[in-house]
C-alpha positions, 0 to 999 in steps of 0.5 A: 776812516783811518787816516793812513789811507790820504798818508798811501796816496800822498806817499804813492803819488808823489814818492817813488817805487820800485813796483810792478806798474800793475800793481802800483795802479791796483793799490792805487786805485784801491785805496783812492776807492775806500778813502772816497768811499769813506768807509768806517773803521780799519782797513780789513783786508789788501787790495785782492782781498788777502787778509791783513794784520799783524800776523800776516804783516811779519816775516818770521825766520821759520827753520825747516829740514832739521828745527830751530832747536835741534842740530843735525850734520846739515844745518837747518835752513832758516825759511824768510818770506818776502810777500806782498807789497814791500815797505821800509816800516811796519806802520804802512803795512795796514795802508797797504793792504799787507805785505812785508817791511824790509824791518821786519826782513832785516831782523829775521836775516840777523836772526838766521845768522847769529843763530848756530843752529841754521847753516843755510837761509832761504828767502821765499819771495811773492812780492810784486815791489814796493817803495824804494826805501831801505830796498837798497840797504837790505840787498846790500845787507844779504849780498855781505851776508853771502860770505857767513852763510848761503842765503838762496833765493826763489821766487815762488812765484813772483819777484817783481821790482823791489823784490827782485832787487833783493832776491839778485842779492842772494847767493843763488836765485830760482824761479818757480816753473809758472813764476816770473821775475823782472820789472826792473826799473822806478816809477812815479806818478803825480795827480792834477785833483784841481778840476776834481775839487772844483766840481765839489765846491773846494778851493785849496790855498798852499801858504809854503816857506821854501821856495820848492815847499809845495813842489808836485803838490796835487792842487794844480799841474806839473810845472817842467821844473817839478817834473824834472826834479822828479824825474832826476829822483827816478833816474838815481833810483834806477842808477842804484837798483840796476848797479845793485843787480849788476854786483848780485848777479855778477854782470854789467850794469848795461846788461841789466839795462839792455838784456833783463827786460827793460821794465818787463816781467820775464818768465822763468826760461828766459829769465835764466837765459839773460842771468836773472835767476839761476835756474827753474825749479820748485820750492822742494828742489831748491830746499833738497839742492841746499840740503845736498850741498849742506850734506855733502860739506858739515862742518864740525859744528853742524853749520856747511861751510865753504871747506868740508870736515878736516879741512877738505876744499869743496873745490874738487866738489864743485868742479864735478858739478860743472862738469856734469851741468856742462855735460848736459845731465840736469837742465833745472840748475844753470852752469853760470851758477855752478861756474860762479860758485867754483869761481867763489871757492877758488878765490877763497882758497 
């Protein structure tokens, strides 16, 4: 039996996440069955079946609409997925069943952005969270990131939690017709096994040094001290995710916590009415929109910029767009998103 499994529990049930609660239930619950279980060899496999692996686990920057090696007048789009549960490190991965470490997300990201040949990234996000840890340090990465590059975000079709958390980092964020977005808050758990363990004969002694050493371990109840320290963990969490949203998306951080569901999924309409995302699209129309932007804007060295060839300001661009959304001639885009990026262009001059 891989030793990992107990290490996920542990981890699951006392750290906190930033999990879609059915799913932080689902793997839970998954991987209590095959330690109980006691099953030989590696996990094989995640929670809902999907395979796992090395191969499964990286997130590769993937260029499409033009190739890693070859320049056209647009740029090619640098394709980084965000799939499964989110960790900060490669080595939970098999634990979990599969999923993507923000690692892994931060490597290929600094890849798309030094290579020359990639003027814009998309982030493909089917991700239901994940733990916390390094969640904030990427979102922060991508959202600096936005000055260098358009980096453009769609959920296809979940952006849950931690995912979520990055995805409202990026430039723009779409959501795909059937898909949803949201779950925006933290989550933590602790399990009495104490009556459990006596059913089968075992008695655990803690011997500890450091007076909180032992604190929320599994072995008896939750005292109110432990349960306060844990709840502060999940309050500061949620104080950083939803002031993260705030600053991606361009609003208050009460409108994050009062209008974006409160810890609820929402669906790609009304996910755009509150501002979470900027528009209900396709994976296709999300990457021919970036390769008409990109199109319209080369820049000598193949790469879109925020200033066309021969220095022309996308601004007159720009303002055309608004105006056509104000006047109702497409609905799969929102107007706050053309309103910011003009608002992005005239502050840059």
């Amino acid at each position: 039996m891989s030793n990992r499994v107990p290490s996920f529990l542990s981890a699951a049930l006392v750290g906190c996440w930033a999990l879609e609660p059915n799913t932080f239930s689902m793997y839970a619950a998954a991987m209590q069955r095959r330690y109980l279980a006691r099953n030989a060899g590696a996990l094989v496999g995640d929670a809902f079946g999907q395979p796992s692996g090395p191969g499964y686990q990286a997130a590769r920057s993937a260029p499409i609409a033009g190739g890693a090696s070859k320049r056209n007048t647009s740029g090619a789009i640098a394709v980084i997925p965000v799939s499964g549960v989110l960790m900060q490190h490669a080595g939970m991965m098999e634990a979990c069943g599969g999923g993507t470490s923000t690692d892994t997300i931060t490597q290929a990201l600094r890849a798309a952005l030094a290579d020359d040949t990639v003027g814009q990234i998309l982030l493909q996000i089917d991700s239901p969270g994940g733990s916390v840890f390094g969640i904030g340090e990427l979102a922060t990465e991508i959202r600096d990131a936005r000055a260098t590059k358009p980096i453009v975000g769609v959920a296809n079709s979940m952006a849950a939690s931690a995912a979520y958390w990055i995805g409202s980092a990026c430039s723009e964020l779409y959501c795909v017709p059937g898909g949803q977005v949201g779950s925006i808050g933290v989550i933590a758990a602790h399990e009495n096994v104490a009556k459990a363990l006596e059913a089968e004969g075992i008695a655990v002694t803690l011997i500890t040094a450091g007076k909180y050493k032992a604190e929320g371990n599994p072995y008896g109840p939750l005292d109110a001290e432990s349960l306060a320290s844990i709840q502060a963990d999940v309050d500061g969490y949620y104080a950083d995710f939803t002031s993260a949203i705030a600053k991606g998306r361009g609003v208050s951080v009460e409108a994050v916590r009062k209008d974006m569901g409160q810890g609820r999924m929402l669906r790609g309409p009304a996910a755009q009415a509150v501002r979470m995302i900027d528009g209900v699209a396709t994976v296709d129309q999300v990457v021919k929109r970036m390769q008409r932007n990109a199109k319209a804007d080369p820049a000598p060295g193949g790469q879109p910029t925020m200033r066309g060839a021969g220095g022309t300001p996308r601004l007159a661009r720009a303002q055309n767009e608004l105006a056509l959304l104000e006047a109702g001639s497409s609905h799969v885009f929102n107007v706050d998103a053309a309103r910011r990026e003009l608002n992005r262009i005239a502050a840059r001059g």
